[in-house]
Kinemage of the C-alpha trace (Angstrom):
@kinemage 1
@onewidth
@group {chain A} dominant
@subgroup {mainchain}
@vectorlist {calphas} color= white
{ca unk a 1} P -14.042 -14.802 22.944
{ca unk a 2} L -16.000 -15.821 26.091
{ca unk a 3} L -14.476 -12.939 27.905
{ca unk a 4} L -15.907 -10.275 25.268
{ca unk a 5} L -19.532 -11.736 25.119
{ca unk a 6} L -19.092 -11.663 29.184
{ca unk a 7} L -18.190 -7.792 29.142
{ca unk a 8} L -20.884 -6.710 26.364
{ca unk a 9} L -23.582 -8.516 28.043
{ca unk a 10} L -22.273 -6.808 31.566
{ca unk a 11} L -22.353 -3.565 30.175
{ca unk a 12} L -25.885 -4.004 28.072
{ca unk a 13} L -27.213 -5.144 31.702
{ca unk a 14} L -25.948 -2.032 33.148
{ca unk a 15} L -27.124 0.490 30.073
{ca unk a 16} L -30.467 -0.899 30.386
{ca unk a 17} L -30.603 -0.935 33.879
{ca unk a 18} L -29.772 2.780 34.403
{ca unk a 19} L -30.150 4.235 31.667
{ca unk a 20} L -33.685 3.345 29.715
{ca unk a 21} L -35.761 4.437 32.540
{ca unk a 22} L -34.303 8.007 31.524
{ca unk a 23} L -35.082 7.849 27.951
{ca unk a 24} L -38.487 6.926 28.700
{ca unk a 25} L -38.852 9.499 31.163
{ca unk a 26} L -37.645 12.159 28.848
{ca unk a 27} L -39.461 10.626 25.630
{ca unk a 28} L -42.941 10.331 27.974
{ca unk a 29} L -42.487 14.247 28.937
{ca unk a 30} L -41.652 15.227 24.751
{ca unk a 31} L -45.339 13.061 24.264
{ca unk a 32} L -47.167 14.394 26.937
{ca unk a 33} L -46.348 18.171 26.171
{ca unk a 34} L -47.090 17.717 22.312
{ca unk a 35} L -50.598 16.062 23.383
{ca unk a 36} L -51.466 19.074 25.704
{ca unk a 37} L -50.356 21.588 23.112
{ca unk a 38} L -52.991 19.684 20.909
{ca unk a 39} L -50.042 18.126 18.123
{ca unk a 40} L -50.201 14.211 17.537
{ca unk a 41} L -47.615 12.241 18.272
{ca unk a 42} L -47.601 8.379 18.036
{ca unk a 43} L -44.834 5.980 18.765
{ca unk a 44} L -43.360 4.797 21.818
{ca unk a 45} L -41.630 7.489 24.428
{ca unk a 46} L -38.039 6.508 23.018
{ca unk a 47} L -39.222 6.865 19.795
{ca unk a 48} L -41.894 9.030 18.327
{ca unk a 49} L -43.437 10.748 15.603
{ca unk a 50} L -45.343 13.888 14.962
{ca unk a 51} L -48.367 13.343 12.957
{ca unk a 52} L -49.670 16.026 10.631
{ca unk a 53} L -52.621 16.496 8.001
{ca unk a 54} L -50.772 16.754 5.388
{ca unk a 55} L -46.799 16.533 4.487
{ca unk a 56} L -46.959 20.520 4.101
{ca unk a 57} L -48.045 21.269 7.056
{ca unk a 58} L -45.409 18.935 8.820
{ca unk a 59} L -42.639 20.283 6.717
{ca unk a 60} L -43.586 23.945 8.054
{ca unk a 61} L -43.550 22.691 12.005
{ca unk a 62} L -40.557 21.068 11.180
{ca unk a 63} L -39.014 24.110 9.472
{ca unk a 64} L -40.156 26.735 11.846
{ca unk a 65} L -38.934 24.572 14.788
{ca unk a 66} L -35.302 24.605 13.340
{ca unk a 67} L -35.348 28.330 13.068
{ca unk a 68} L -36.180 28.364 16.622
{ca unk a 69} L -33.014 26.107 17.455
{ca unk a 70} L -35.016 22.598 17.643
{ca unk a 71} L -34.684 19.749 15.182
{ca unk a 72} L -37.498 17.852 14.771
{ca unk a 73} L -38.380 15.329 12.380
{ca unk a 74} L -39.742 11.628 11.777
{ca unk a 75} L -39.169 10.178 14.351
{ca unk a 76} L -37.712 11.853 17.535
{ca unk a 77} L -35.068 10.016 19.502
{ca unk a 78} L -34.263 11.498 23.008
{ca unk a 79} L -31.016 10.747 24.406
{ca unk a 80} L -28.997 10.507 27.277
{ca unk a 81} L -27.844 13.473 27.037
{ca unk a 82} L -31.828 15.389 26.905
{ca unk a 83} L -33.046 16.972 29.960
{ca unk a 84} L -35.531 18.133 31.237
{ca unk a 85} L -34.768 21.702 30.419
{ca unk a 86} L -34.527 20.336 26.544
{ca unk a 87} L -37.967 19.467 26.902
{ca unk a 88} L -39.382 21.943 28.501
{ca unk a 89} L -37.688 24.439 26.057
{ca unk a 90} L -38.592 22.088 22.960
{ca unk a 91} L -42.080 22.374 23.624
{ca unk a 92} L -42.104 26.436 24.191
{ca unk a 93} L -41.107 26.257 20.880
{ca unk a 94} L -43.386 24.391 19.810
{ca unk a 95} L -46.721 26.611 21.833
{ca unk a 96} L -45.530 29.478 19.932
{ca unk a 97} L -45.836 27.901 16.354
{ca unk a 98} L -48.638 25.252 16.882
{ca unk a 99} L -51.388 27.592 16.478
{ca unk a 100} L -49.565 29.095 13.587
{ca unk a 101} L -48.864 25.915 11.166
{ca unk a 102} L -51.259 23.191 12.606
């Protein structure tokens, strides 16, 4: 249906339009804050990774960030619905257990 394919591609016009910019301005911020707090993290803003030693040592960042409320794991999608408050609370998370696990 011509009409369908016309609406999708409207709306995948206007989602990328509006909305990416966000996502890579959130994901950017997530990757900028784990390089300053000295973690690795590879990938591309919308989607990246945290990149450990060894699989233990990633599994207790990882663990100790869920007690703390944050799920991490391989990889990280931000969303829509992440702010900037997410991150910036994400990554105080994170400067209390880096030193700690990494």
């Amino acid at each position: 249906d011509h009409s369908a394919a016309s609406f999708y591609n409207g709306k995948m016009h206007y989602l990328i339009e509006h909305h990416m910019g966000h996502l890579e301005r959130i994901g950017t911020a997530l990757q900028d804050g784990f390089y300053e707090l000295g973690l690795n993290c590879i990938g591309q803003p919308e989607r990246s990774v945290l990149k450990f030693d060894t699989d233990a040592e990633w599994l207790a960042f990882c663990s100790a960030m869920i007690e703390r409320g944050v799920m991490v794991h391989r990889p990280q999608f931000p969303t829509l619905n992440h702010t900037d408050t997410d991150i910036n609370f994400t990554l105080r998370q994170a400067a209390e257990i880096a030193g700690v696990v990494v």
